[in-house]
TIKOLDREN-176443 format. One line per 3 residues: number of its first residue (from 0); their letters; for each residue x, y, z of C-alpha. Coordinates in steps of 0.5 Angstrom, whole numbers, always signed. Example, Ala and Ser with C-alpha at 12.3 -4.5 7.8 and 13.67 -1.06 7.14 Angstrom:
2
0	as	+25/-9/+16  +27/-2/+14
//
This chain:
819
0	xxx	+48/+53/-17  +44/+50/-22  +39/+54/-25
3	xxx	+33/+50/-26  +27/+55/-27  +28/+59/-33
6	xxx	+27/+67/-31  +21/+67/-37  +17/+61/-34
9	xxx	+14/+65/-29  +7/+64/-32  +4/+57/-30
12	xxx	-2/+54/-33  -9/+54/-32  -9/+46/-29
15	xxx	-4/+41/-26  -2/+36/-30  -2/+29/-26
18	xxx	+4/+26/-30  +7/+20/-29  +14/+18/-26
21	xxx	+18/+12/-29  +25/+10/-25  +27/+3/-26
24	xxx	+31/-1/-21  +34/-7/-22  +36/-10/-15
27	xxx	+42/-15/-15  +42/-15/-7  +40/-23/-7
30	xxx	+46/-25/-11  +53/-26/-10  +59/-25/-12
33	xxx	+63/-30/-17  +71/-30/-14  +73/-24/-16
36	xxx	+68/-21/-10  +66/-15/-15  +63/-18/-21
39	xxx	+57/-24/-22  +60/-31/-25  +56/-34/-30
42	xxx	+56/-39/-35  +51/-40/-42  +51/-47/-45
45	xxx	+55/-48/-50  +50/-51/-54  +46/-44/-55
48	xxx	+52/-40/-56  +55/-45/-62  +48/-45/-65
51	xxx	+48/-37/-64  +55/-36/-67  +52/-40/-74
54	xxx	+46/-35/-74  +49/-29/-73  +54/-31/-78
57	xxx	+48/-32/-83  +45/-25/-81  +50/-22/-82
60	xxx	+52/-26/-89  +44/-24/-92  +45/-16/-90
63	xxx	+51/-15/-93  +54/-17/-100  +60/-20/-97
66	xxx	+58/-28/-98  +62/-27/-105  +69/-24/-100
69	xxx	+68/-32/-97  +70/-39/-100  +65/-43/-97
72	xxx	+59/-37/-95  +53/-40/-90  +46/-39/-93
75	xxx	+42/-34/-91  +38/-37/-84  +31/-40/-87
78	xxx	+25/-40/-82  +27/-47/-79  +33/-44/-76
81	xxx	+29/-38/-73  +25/-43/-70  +30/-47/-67
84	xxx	+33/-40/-65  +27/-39/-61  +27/-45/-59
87	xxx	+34/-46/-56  +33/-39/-52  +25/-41/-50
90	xxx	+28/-47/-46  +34/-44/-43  +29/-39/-40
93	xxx	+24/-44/-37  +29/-48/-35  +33/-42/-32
96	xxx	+26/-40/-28  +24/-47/-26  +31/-46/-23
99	xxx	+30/-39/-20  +23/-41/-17  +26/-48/-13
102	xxx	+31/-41/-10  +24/-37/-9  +29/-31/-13
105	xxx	+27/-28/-20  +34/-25/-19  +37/-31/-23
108	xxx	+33/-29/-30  +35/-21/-29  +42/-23/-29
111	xxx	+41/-30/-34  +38/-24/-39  +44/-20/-38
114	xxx	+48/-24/-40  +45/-28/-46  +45/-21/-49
117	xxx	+53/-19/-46  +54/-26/-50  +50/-24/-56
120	xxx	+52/-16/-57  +61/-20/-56  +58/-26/-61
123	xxx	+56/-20/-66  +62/-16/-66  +66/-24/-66
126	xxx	+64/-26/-72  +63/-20/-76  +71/-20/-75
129	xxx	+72/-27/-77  +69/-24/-84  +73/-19/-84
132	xxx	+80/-24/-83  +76/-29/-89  +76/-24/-94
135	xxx	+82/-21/-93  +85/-27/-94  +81/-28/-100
138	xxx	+83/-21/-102  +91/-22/-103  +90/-27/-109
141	xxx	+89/-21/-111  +95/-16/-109  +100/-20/-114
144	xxx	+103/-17/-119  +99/-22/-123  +93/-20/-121
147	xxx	+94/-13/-119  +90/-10/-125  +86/-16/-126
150	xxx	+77/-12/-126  +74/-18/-120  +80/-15/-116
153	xxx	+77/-8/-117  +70/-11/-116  +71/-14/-109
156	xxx	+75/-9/-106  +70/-4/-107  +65/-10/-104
159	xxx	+70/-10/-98  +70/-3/-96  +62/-3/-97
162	xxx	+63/-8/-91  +66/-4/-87  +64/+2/-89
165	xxx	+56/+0/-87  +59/-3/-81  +53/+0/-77
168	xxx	+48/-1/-81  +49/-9/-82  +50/-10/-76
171	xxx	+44/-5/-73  +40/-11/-78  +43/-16/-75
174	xxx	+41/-14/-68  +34/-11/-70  +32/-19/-73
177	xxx	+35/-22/-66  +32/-18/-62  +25/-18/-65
180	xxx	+26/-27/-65  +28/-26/-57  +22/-21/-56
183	xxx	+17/-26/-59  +20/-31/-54  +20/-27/-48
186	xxx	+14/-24/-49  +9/-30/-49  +11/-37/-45
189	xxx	+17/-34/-41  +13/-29/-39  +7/-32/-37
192	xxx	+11/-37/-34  +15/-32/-29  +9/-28/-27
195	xxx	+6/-35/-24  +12/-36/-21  +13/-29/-18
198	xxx	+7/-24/-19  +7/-20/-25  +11/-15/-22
201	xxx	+17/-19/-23  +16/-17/-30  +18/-10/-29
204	xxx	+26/-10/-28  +25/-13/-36  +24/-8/-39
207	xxx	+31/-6/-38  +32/-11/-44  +26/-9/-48
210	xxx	+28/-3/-53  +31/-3/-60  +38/+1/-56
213	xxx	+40/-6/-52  +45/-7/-58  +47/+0/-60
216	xxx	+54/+2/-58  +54/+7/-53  +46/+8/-54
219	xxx	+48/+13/-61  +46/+11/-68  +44/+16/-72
222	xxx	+39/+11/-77  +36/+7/-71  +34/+13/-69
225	xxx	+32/+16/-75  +27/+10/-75  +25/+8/-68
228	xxx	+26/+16/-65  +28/+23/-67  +35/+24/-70
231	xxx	+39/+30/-67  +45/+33/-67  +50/+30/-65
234	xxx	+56/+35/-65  +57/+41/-61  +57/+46/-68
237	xxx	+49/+43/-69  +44/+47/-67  +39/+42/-65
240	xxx	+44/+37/-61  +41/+34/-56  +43/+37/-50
243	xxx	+40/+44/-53  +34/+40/-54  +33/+37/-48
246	xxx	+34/+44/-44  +29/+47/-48  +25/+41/-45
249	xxx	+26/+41/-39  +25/+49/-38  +17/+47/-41
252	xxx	+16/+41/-37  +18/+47/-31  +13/+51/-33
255	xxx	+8/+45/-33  +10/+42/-27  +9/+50/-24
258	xxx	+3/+48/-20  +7/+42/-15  +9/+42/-8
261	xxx	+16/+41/-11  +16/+46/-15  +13/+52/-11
264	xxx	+19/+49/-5  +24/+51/-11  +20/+58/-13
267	xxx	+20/+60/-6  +27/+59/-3  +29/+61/-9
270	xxx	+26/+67/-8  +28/+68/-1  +35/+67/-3
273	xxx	+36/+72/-8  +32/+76/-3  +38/+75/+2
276	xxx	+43/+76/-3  +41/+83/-5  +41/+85/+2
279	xxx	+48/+83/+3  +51/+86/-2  +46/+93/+1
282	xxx	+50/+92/+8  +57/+90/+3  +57/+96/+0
285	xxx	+55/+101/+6  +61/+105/+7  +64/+102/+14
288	xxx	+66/+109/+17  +63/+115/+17  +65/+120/+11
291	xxx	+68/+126/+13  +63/+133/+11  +67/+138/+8
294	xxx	+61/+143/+10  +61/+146/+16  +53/+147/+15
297	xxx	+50/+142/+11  +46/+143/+6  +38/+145/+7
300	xxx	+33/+141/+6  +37/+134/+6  +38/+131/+12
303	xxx	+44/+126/+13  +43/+118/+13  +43/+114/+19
306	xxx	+51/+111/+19  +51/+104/+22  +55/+103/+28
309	xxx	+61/+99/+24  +62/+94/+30  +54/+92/+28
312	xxx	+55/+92/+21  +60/+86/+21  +56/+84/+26
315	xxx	+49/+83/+20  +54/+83/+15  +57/+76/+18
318	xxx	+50/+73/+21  +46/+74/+13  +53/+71/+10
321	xxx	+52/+65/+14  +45/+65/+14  +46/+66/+5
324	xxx	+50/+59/+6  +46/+55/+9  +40/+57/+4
327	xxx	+45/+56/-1  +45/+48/+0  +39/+48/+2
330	xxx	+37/+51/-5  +42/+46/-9  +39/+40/-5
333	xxx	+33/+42/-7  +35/+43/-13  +38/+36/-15
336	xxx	+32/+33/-12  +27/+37/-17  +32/+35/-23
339	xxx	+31/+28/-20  +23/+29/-21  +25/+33/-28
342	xxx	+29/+26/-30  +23/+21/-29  +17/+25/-32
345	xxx	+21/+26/-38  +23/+19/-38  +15/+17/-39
348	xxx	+12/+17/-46  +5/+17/-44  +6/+24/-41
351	xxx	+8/+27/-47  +0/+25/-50  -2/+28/-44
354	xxx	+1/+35/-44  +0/+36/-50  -4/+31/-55
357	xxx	-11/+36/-55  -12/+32/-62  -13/+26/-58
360	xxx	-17/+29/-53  -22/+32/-59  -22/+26/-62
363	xxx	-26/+23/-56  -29/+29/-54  -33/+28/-62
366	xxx	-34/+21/-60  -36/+22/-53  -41/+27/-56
369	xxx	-43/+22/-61  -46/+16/-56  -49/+22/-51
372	xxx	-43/+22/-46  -46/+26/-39  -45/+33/-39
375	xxx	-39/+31/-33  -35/+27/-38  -35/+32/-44
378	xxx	-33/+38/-39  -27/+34/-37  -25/+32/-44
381	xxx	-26/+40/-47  -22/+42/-39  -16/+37/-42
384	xxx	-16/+39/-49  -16/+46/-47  -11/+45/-42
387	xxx	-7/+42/-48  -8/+48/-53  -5/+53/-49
390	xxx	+1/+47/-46  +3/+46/-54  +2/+54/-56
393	xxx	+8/+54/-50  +13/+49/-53  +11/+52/-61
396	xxx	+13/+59/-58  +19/+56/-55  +22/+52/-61
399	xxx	+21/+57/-65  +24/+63/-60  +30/+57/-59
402	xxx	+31/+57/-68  +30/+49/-66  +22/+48/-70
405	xxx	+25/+47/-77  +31/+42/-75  +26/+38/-71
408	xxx	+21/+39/-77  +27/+36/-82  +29/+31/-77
411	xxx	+22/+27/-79  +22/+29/-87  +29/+27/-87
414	xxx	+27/+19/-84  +22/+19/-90  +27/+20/-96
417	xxx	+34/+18/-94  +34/+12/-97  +35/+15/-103
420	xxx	+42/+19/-100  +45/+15/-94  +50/+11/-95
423	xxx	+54/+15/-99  +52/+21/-96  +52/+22/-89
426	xxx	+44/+23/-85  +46/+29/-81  +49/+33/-88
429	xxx	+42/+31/-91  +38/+34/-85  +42/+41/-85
432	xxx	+41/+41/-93  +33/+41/-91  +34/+48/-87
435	xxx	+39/+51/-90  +40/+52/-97  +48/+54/-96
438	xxx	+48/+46/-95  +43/+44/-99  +49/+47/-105
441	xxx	+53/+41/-103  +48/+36/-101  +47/+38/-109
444	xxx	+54/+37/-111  +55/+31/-107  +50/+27/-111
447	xxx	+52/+29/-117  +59/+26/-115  +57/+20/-112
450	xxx	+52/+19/-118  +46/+17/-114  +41/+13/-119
453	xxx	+33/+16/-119  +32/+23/-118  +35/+25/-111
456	xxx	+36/+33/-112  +29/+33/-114  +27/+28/-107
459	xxx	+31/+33/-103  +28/+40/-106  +21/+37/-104
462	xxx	+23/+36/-97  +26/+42/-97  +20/+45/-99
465	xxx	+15/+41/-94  +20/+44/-88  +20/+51/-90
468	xxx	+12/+51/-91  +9/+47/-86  +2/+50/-83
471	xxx	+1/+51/-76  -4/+45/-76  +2/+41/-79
474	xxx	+7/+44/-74  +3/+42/-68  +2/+35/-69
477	xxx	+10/+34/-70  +11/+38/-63  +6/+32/-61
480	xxx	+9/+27/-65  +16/+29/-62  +15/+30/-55
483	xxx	+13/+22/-55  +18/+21/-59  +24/+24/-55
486	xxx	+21/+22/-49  +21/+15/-51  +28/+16/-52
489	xxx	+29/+18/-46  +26/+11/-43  +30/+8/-47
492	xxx	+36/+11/-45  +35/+10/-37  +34/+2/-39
495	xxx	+39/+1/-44  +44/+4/-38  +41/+0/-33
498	xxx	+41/-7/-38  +50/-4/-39  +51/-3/-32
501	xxx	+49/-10/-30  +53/-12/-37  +59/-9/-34
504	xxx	+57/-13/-28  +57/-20/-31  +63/-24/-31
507	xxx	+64/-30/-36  +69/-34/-35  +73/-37/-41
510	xxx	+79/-41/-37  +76/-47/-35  +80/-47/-29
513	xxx	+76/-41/-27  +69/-44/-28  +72/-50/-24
516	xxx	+74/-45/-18  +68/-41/-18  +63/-47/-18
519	xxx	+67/-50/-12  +65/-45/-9  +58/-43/-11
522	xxx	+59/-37/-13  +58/-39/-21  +52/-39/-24
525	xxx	+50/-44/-30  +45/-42/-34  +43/-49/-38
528	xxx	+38/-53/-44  +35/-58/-40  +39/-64/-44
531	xxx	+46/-61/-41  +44/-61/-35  +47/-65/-30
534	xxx	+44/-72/-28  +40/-71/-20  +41/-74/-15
537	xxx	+35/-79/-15  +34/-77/-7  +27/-75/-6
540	xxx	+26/-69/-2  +19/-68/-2  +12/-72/-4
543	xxx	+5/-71/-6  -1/-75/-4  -7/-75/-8
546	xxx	-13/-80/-7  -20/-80/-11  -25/-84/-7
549	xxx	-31/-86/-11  -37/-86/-7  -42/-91/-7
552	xxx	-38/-97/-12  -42/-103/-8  -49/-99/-11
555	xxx	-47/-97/-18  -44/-105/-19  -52/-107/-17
558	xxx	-56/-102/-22  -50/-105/-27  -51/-112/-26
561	xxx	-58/-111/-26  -58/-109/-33  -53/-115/-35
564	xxx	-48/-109/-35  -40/-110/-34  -38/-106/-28
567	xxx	-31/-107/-28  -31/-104/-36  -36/-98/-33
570	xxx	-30/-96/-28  -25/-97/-32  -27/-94/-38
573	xxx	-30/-88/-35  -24/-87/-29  -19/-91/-29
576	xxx	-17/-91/-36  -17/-84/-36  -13/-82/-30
579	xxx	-8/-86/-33  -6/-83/-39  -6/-77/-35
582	xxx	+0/-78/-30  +6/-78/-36  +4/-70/-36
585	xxx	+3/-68/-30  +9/-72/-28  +5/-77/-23
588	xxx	+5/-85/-21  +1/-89/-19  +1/-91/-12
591	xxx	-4/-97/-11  -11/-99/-13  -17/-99/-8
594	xxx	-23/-103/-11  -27/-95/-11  -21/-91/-10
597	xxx	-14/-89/-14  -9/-87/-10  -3/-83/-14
600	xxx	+4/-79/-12  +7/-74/-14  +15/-73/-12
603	xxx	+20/-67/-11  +28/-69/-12  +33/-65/-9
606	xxx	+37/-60/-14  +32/-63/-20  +28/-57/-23
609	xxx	+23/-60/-27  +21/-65/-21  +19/-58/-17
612	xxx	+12/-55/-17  +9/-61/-15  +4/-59/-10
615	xxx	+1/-54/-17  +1/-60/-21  -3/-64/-16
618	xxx	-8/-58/-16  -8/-59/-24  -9/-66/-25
621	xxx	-14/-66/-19  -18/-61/-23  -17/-65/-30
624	xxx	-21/-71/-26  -26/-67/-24  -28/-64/-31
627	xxx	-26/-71/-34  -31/-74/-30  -37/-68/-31
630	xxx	-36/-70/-37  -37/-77/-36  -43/-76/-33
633	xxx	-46/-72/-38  -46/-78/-42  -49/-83/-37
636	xxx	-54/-79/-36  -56/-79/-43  -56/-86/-43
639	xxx	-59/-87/-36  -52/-90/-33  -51/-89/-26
642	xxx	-46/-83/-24  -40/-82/-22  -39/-79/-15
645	xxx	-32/-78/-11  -28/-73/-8  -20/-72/-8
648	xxx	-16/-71/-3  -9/-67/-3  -3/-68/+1
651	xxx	+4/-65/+2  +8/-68/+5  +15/-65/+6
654	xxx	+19/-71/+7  +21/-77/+3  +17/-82/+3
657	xxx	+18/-89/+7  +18/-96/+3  +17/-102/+5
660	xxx	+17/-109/+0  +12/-114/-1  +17/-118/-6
663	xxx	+19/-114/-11  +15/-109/-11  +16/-103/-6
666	xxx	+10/-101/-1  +10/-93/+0  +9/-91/+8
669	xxx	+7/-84/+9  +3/-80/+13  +0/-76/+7
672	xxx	-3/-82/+6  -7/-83/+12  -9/-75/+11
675	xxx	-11/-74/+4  -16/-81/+6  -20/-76/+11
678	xxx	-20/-71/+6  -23/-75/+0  -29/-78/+5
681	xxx	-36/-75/+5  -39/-77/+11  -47/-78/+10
684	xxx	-49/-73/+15  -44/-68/+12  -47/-70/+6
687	xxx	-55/-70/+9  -53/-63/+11  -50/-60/+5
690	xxx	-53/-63/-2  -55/-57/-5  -53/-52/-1
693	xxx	-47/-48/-6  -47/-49/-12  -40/-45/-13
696	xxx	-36/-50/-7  -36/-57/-7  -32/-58/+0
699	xxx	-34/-56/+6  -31/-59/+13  -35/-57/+21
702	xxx	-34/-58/+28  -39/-63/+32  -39/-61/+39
705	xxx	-42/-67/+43  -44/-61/+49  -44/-54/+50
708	xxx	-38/-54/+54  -34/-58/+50  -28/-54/+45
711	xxx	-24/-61/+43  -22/-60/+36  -21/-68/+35
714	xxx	-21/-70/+28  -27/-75/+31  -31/-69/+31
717	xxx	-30/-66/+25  -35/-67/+19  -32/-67/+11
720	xxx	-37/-65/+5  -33/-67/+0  -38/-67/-7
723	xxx	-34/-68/-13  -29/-63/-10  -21/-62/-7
726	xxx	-19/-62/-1  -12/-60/+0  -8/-60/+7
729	xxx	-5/-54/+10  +1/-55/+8  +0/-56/+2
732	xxx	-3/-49/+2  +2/-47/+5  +7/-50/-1
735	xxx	+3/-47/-7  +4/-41/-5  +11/-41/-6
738	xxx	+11/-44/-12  +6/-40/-15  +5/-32/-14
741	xxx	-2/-32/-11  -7/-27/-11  -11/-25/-6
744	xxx	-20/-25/-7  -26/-23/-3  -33/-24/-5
747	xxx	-39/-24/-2  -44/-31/-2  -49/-34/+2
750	xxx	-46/-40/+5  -50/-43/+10  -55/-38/+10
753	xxx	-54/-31/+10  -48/-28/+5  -41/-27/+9
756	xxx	-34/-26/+6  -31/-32/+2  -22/-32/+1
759	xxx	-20/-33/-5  -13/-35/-7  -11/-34/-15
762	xxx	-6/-37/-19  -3/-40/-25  +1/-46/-27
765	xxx	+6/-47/-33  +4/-54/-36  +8/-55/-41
768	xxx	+11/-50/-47  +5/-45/-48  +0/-48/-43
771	xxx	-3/-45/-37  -8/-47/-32  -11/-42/-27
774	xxx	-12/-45/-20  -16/-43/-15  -16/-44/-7
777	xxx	-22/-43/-2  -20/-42/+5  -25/-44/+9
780	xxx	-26/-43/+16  -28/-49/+20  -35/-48/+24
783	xxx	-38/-51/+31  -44/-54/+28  -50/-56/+33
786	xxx	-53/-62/+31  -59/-60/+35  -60/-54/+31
789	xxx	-58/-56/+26  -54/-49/+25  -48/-46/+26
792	xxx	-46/-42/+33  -39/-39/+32  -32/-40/+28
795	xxx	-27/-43/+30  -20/-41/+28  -19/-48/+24
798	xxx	-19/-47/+16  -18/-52/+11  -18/-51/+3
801	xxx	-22/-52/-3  -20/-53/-10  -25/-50/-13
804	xxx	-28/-52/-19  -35/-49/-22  -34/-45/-27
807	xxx	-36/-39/-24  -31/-38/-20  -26/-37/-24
810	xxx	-30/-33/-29  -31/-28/-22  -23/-29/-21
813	xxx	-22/-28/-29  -26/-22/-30  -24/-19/-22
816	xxx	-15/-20/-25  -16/-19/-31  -14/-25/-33
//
């Protein structure tokens, strides 16, 4: 049975803490096996894994001294090379997400993640080995007799055992310098491309990946953790080794976590159990036959204790044993589930500051009263800081108890002085020498043997002095600091195992053979650049329609003739011209030319994921021609020329489209062509109706009923508002919200008269490296609309979808997000 409540901690504080629990989960459920049926198949493009080969050579090369061991030694890698690194690993991630959205599975970027790091952690090891091959090689010119005493000989072998020596910590470098380069990629463009794709929730199972301990063998490094932790023991004789630390913890988050159901479940069939078990060791020790009296009168005044019958005492004795069983797996169930909830508080960093940061606290508290914060506000804060004190004074009284307090202290002067002593010497020495003065002595003894340059022995005398003296005051803010600290560490660990759990998972196959069986049968991953990927088939799978009515051409060709202008400059200028400098970037074609419309295709081919997102890219052109054309009208209005007035129309189609040919020249056939034509028109008594009803939404659509009686739902009696606005089919709608993770929006607006609930669906769509546009669809109910009364009777159950592009709007969306 495992003792979790320590028999001191019976006191519990005066406030319950609300913590914070962190436990990751990486799902795997959505892939499959590669031919092994255990492990995942995958291959890397070659391309980026040659190019790392030659970067992590020169990182090695530019962190250690080893570039004289080598004939022909790389150069250190200059910014354009850490650029192009960037860049390589950028375009395989967006191209690995394009491919995982086409599949609507986030899963494939977990696994593509995993094994770019497995390949790069083996690629680490690969080339610091061949630089150990190379100078060894050039080493035995020197183990000739001609040579033997030759002082370059000396030199290099000293240079050599330096390497190798320094192993960790040069390789530490490199791994810290890839790391941050793949972090800035991760953390900008991929990861805005991702959560456009799958919701921002698809970035959670990433930070697997995101810690400094994602390279380090085993999660242990004593200088990592100098420098992004706290370093502890690590052997069974050190005082301060991380077990012992984290048991002290886990007693103190006991006691803070006194006031949860969890915990009083724990006490109190825990106290039930004891209970228990003193009553049968009682019944145990009666005796099971009465002993014989030797006095024939017994003594007076004492009267003889009731015996229990023997056939009842087995028979109690047997029932609470039993019973005694059963709470003892109920207790050791118990048990493990509140060391479970132990694990994730402790594997939160943000708990530390709230259990006992009251510095923070005090330091709003001053603010709060500075800017005349409300009495409520200012109790709240004096309650924290004072729930904080006494959790602090309990983890100071603990540390001190446990002996732990001034090797925790040393641990953190120890990582602002050991440059000047590591290597030779080693941390976890120089640590002790700060608290013992036994170990100090030798510290001393070996400084003066490796000769260190400076003053170390007056460096480590200062530190030593720091730790001994530290004010209480001091001695609580590097509590503070190091319960963030180690349960940061903690945080990291549980990711690092999980990311080296996945590893393990990941096979990369070297036989070609192997690759070629795995592929056969579609269990093989690839994980390619753009430009190694192969040629898709060009077989359309779907098509998008997008039409741009002008409307009233035939009156803005009048007024233009009438003042000796050229209309078919205006429109060409102003509309077409435009329009088509942006098809290359949204992947469009045009289609044909009306005399006042364009119309415009946007295809999808199959197994091809940068054709994909079709529908979103239709959606993000649109509203480029709408600005396009505000902006156009600003400037006529200014030089009093007529205005542009159109409506866009969006149709998906999930088919490929028919052609027919007009010589050389192919004429599509589509039913999106038809459609998006209705949904681009404007009707005049739609127009009438609705001008200056919204200044937010600019299409509407409403049901005509030719009586009272009738519900026919025909597209002859439906009314298109579409002013300057985009109107997109159903299935359009339907296919936006697979390519984009969409959030869902109410608020209140008046649309035809009194204010009702308006549906808003958000988005964002990756246009290019570092280029996001934010889309915004209104979902509208189509209602019965009575001429006669020119009112609206009822809702139907038809909608239809807007587009939206006023300003307003998104600024609502983005502050609602938090966009």
């Amino acid at each position: 049975m495992c003792a979790l409540f320590s028999k001191s901690a019976t006191d519990r504080p005066r406030e319950s803490f609300s913590f914070q629990f962190y436990d990751p989960v990486v799902p795997t459920d959505q892939l499959v096996p590669g031919i092994d049926n255990i492990r995942f198949d995958v291959s890397l493009s070659s391309k980026f894994l040659q190019y790392c080969r030659g970067l992590t050579c020169q990182l090695i090369i530019q962190h250690s001294a080893v570039a004289a061991l080598l004939n022909n030694p790389p150069a250190p890698p200059k910014g354009a090379e850490r650029n192009e690194f960037k860049q390589q690993f950028q375009n395989l991630l967006i191209n690995l997400l394009n491919r995982a959205n086409i599949q609507k599975n986030p899963q494939r970027e977990v696994l593509g993640q995993a094994a770019i790091l497995k390949a790069l952690a083996g690629e680490i090891q690969v080339q610091y080995g061949l630089i150990v091959v190379q100078a060894r090689e050039k080493l035995r010119l020197f183990d000739s007799p001609a040579h033997a005493h030759h002082a370059r000989g000396y030199q290099l072998h000293e240079l050599f055992t330096d390497f190798q020596k320094n192993k960790k910590i040069i390789l530490r470098l490199v791994s810290q310098e890839l790391l941050d380069m793949m972090e800035e990629v991760r953390a900008s463009q991929v990861r805005r491309t991702r959560e456009s794709f799958f919701g921002k929730e698809a970035s959670l199972p990433h930070a697997i990946f995101s810690h400094p301990l994602i390279f380090a063998e085993e999660g242990k490094d004593d200088y990592l953790y100098m420098e992004q932790y706290v370093m502890l023991g690590n052997f069974q004789r050190d005082p301060d080794r991380f077990e012992v630390v984290e048991q002290q913890l886990r007693e103190f988050l006991e006691w803070a976590d006194g006031h949860s159901p969890e915990a009083r479940r724990w006490r109190t069939l825990q106290e039930a159990y004891e209970e228990h078990r003193a009553q049968l060791e009682l019944l145990r020790g009666q005796p099971q036959e009465p002993a014989p009296s030797r006095r024939f009168f017994p003594r007076p005044g004492r009267a003889a204790a009731p015996a229990i019958p023997p056939n009842e005492l087995r028979e109690q004795t047997a029932a609470l044993a039993a019973q005694l069983e059963r709470q003892s797996e109920e207790l050791q169930e118990v048990a493990t589930a509140y060391s479970a909830r132990l694990d994730r508080i402790i594997a939160a960093p943000e708990n530390a500051s709230l259990l006992v940061d009251y510095f923070q606290t005090e330091q709003l508290l001053g603010e709060a009263r500075k800017t005349g914060a409300d009495a409520v506000e200012i109790a709240t804060l004096q309650q924290r800081a004072e729930t904080q004190r006494e959790a602090m004074a309990q983890l100071v009284d603990r540390f001190s108890r446990s002996g732990l307090l001034p090797y925790i202290v040393a641990a953190y002067e120890t990582a602002r002085i050991y440059r000047h002593f590591c290597p030779p010497i080693n941390p976890q020495q120089l640590k002790g020498a700060l608290v013992d003065a036994v170990e100090r002595k030798k510290v001393t003894h070996l400084i003066q043997e490796y000769r260190l340059p400076g003053s170390p022995v007056e460096t480590m005398e200062e530190a030593a002095r720091r730790v001994r003296e530290i004010g209480a005051r001091e001695t609580r803010m590097v509590l503070a600091r190091f319960l963030y600290d180690f349960f940061r560490c903690r945080h990291d660990l549980k990711n690092h195992r999980l990311a080296q759990d996945l590893m393990e998972q990941i096979y990369i196959p070297a036989d070609p053979k192997q690759r070629e069986l795995s592929e056969i049968n579609n269990t093989l991953y690839q994980f390619l650049l753009p430009e190694e990927e192969k040629p898709a088939e060009e077989k359309i799978a779907s098509h998008v329609i997008l039409k741009a009515d002008i409307r009233d051409s035939t009156s803005i060709t009048t007024q233009l003739f009438a003042r000796n202008l050229n209309p078919a400059s205006y429109f060409s200028l102003n509309f077409y011209e435009p329009v088509r400098k942006l098809l290359p970037r949204y992947g469009a074609i045009k289609v044909f030319l009306e005399g006042d419309a364009m119309i415009l295709a946007i295809v999808e081919h199959e197994g091809d994921a940068r054709s994909a997102n079709s529908v979103a890219r239709a959606c993000c052109l649109a509203r480029e021609m709408i600005e396009g054309v505000r902006g156009v009208n600003d400037r006529a209005a200014q030089s009093q020329l007529p205005l542009l007035e159109f409506g866009i129309g969006i149709c998906f189609q999930p088919s490929t489209p028919m052609y027919l040919m007009d010589g050389e020249r192919p004429i599509m056939i589509s039913k999106a062509l038809n459609e998006s034509d209705r949904l681009s028109s404007c009707s005049k008594l739609a127009k009438q109706l609705l001008t200056q009803k919204s200044r937010f939404f600019n299409v509407f659509v409403m049901q005509v009923l030719p009586d009272a009686e009738s519900k026919d739902v025909s597209e002859e009696f439906l009314l298109h508002y579409n002013v300057q606005g985009i109107e997109i089919n159903e299935l359009a709608f339907d296919r936006l919200c697979q390519e984009l993770s969409m959030k869902r929006v109410e608020l209140k607006l008046p649309l035809f008269g009194e204010p009702e609930t308006v549906e808003l669906f958000c988005g964002s769509s990756a246009l290019g490296q570092s280029i996001f546009q934010r889309i915004v669809v209104r979902r509208g109910r189509v209602p019965h609309w009575d001429p006669k009364e020119l009112r609206i009777v009822e809702y139907t159950d038809r909608y239809y979808y807007e587009v939206c592009s006023a300003k307003p709007v998104y600024e609502f969306v983005a502050k609602t997000l938090g966009w």
